[in-house]
C-alpha positions as CSV (number, residue, x, y, z in Angstrom):
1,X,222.7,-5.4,-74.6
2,X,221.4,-6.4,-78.0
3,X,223.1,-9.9,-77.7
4,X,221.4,-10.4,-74.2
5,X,217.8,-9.4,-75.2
6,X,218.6,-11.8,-79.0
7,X,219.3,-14.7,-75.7
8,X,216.6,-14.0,-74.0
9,X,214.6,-14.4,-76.8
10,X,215.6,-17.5,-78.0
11,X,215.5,-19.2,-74.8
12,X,211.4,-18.0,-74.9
13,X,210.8,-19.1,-78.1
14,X,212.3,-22.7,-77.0
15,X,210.9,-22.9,-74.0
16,X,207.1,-21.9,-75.8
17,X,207.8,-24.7,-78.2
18,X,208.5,-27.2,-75.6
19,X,205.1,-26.3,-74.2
20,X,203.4,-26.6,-77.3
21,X,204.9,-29.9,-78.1
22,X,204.0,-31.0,-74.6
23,X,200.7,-29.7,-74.6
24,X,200.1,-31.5,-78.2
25,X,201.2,-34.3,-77.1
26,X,199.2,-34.7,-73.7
27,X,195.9,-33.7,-76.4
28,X,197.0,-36.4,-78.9
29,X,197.4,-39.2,-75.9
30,X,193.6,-38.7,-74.6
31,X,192.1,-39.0,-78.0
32,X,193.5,-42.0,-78.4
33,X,192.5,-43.3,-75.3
34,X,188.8,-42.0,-75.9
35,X,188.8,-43.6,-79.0
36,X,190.5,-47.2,-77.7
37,X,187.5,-47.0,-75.3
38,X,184.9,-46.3,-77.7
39,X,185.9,-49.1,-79.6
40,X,186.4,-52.2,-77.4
41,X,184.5,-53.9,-79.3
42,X,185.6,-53.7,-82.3
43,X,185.5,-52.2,-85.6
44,X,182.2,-51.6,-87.1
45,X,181.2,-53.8,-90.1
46,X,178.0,-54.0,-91.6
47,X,175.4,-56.8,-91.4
48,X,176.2,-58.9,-94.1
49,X,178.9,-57.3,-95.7
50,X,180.7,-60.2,-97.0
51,X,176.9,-62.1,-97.8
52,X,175.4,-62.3,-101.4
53,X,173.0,-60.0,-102.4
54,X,170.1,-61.7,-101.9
55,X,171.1,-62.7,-98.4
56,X,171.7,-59.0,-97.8
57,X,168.1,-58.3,-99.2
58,X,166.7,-61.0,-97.0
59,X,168.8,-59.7,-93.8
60,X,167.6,-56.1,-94.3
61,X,163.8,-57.2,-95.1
62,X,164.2,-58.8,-91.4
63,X,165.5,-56.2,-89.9
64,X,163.1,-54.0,-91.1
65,X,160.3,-55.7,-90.1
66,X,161.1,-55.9,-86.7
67,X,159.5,-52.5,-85.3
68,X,156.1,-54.4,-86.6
69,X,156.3,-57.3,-84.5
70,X,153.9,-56.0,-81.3
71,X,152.4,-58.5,-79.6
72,X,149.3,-58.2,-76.8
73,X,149.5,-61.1,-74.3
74,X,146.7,-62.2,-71.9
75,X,147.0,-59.8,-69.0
76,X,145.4,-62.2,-66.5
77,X,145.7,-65.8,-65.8
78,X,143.2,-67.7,-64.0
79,X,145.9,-69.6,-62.1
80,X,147.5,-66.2,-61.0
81,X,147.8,-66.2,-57.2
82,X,147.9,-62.7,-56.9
83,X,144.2,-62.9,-58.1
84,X,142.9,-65.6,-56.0
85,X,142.0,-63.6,-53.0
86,X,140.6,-65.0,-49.8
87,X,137.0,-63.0,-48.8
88,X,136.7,-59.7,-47.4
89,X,139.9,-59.1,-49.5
90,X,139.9,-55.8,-51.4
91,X,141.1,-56.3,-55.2
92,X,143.5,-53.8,-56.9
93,X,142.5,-50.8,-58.5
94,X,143.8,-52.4,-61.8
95,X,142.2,-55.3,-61.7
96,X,139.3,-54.2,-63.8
97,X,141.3,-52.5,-66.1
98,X,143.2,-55.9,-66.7
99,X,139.7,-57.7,-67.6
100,X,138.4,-55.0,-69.4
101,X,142.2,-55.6,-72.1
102,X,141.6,-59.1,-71.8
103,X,137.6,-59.0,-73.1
104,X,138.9,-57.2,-76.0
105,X,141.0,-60.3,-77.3
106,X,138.4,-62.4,-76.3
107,X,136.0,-60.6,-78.7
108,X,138.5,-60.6,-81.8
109,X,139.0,-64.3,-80.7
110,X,135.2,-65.0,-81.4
111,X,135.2,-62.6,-84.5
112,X,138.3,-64.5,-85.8
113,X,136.3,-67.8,-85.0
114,X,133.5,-67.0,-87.4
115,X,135.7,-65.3,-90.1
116,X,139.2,-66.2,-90.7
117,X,139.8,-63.9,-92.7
118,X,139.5,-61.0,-89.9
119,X,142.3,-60.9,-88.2
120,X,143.3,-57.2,-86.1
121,X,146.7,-56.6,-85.4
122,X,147.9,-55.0,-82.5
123,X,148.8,-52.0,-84.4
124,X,145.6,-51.5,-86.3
125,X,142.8,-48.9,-84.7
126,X,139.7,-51.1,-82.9
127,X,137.0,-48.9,-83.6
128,X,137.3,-49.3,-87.1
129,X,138.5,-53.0,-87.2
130,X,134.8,-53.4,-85.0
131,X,132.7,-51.2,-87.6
132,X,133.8,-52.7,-90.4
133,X,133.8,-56.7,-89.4
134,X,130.4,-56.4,-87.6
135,X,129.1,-53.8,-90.1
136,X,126.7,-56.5,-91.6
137,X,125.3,-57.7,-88.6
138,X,124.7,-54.4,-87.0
139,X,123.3,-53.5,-90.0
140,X,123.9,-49.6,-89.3
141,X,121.5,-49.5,-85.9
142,X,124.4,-50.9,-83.2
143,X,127.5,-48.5,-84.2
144,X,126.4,-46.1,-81.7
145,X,127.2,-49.7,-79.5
146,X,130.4,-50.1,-81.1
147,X,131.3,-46.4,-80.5
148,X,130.4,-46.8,-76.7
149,X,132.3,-49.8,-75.8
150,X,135.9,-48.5,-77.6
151,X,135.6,-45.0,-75.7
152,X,135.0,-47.6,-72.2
153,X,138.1,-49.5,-73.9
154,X,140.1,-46.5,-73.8
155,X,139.2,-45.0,-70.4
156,X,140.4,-48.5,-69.3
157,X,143.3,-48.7,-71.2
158,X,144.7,-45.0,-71.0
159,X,142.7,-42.8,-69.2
160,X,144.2,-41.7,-65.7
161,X,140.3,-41.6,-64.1
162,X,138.7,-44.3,-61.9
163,X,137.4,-47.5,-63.7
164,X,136.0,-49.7,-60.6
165,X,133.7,-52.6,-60.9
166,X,130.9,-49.9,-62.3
167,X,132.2,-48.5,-64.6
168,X,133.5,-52.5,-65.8
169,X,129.7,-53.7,-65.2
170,X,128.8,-51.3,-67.8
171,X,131.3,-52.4,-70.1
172,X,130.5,-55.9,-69.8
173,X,127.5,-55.4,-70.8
174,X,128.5,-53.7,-74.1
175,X,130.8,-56.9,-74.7
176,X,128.2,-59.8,-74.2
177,X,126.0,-57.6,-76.8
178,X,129.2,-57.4,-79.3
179,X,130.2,-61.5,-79.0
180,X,126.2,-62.2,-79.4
181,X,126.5,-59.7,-82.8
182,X,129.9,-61.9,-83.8
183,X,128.2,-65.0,-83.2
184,X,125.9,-63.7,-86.0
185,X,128.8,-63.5,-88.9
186,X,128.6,-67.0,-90.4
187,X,124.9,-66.2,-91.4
188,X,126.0,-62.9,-93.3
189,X,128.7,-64.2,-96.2
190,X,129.2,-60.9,-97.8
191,X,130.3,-59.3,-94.4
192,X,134.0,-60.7,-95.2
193,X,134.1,-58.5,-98.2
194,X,133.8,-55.4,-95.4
195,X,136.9,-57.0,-93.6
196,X,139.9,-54.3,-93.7
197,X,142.2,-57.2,-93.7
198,X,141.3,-58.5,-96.8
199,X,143.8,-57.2,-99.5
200,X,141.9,-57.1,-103.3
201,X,144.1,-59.5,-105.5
202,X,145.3,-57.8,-108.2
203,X,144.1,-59.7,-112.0
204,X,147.6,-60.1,-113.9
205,X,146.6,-60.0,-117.7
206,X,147.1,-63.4,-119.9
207,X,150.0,-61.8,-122.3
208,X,150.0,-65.4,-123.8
209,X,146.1,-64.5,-124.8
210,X,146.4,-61.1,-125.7
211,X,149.5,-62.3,-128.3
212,X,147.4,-64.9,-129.8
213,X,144.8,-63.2,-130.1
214,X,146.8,-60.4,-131.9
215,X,148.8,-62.6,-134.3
216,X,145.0,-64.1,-135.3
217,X,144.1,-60.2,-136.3
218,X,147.3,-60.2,-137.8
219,X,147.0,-62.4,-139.8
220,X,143.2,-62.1,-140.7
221,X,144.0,-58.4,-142.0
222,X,147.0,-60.3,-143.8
223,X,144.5,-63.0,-145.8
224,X,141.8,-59.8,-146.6
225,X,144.8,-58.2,-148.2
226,X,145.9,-61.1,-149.9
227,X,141.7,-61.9,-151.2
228,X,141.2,-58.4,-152.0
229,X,141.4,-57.5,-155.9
230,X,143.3,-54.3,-157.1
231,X,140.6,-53.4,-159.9
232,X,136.8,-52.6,-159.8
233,X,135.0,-53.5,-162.6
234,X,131.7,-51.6,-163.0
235,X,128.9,-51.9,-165.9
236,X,128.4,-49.8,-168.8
237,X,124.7,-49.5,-167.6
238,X,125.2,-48.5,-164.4
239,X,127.3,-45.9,-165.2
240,X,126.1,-42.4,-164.6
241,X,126.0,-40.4,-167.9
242,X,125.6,-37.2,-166.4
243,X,128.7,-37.2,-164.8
244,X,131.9,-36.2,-166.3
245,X,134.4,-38.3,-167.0
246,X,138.3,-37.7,-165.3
């Protein structure tokens, strides 16, 4: 009895390890065919791995700047067929949203025009690239003008409400006021200093003057030394006699 159970247990334990093996092995066979398929196309190696260093710097400069590069085209083209529309036509609901975009460039166009300096990128806010390069002409009395064309700017650009031809009449009106106010730059000279673009050049020192001008001390406090005599000679008359001598 005790050799038959001993059997029987042996031939469990074998057939358990079989399994496991099997059961290992099928495990080991799909990882390696996930991973064969994950990497078709090749091994990773990093960009400019085998490059100098200042090609690496360079590369990686690049690369960086890439999630800067926006860019905000013309939205509507006067040879566009799909906006040459016979009459009685109706015009899309965007439409006036488009032109409203488009005036926008055409007023950082005119402002560029008069001051090269003031240049808005895509990224940067309009409200203050408007109140700060048409600060001097408005003089302080037309930013409650400024104020109402970028809120019609946004409700054209991202607000989900109606923006017909009324609502674009209005906002017209607002832009022929700002590109008459940009017209007026070249007449104000110090409105470029209020231009957020402009980045103050910082003054390197002259270390050639300051050590020039140190070695002339220098040598000044050098010569006094050099002139100065190590006695003081005084005259019997113009000595006090009260005091008492040391």
């Amino acid at each position: 009895m005790v050799e038959q159970l001993s059997g029987v247990t042996v031939v469990i334990f074998i057939a358990c390890g079989v399994l496991t093996v099997f059961l290992l092995f099928i495990f080991a066979k799909r990882q390696i065919m996930r991973f064969a398929l994950r990497s078709r196309r090749g091994p990773h190696v990093a960009l400019g791995h085998d490059a100098d260093k200042g090609l690496r710097s360079e590369l990686e400069r690049r690369l960086d700047v890439i999630p800067r590069i926006v860019n905000e085209p013309k939205l509507i083209n006067k040879d566009d067929a799909r906006y040459i529309l016979p009459p009685g036509s109706t015009i899309p609901p965007y439409y006036y949203r488009l032109k409203a975009v488009d005036d926008v460039k055409t007023l950082e166009m005119e402002i560029l025009k008069q001051d090269s300096n003031m240049h808005r990128h895509p990224t940067e806010n309009l409200r203050a690239f408007l109140l700060s390069s048409l600060a001097a002409p408005l003089d302080g009395s037309g930013q409650k003008m400024v104020h109402q064309f970028c809120d019609m700017y946004e409700h054209a650009r991202h607000d989900p409400a109606d923006f017909g031809e009324e609502e674009y009449q209005a906002y017209s009106r607002l832009f022929l006021k700002l590109i008459d106010v940009a017209k007026l730059l070249k007449s104000f000279p110090n409105s470029r200093k209020t231009s957020p673009n402009r980045t103050p050049v910082r003054r390197v020192p002259d270390l050639t003057k300051n050590r020039s001008s140190t070695v002339d001390i220098k040598l000044q406090l050098k010569d006094e030394n050099i002139s100065r005599p190590s006695t003081l000679t005084v005259p019997a008359g113009e000595v006090d006699s009260s005091e008492t001598p040391v």
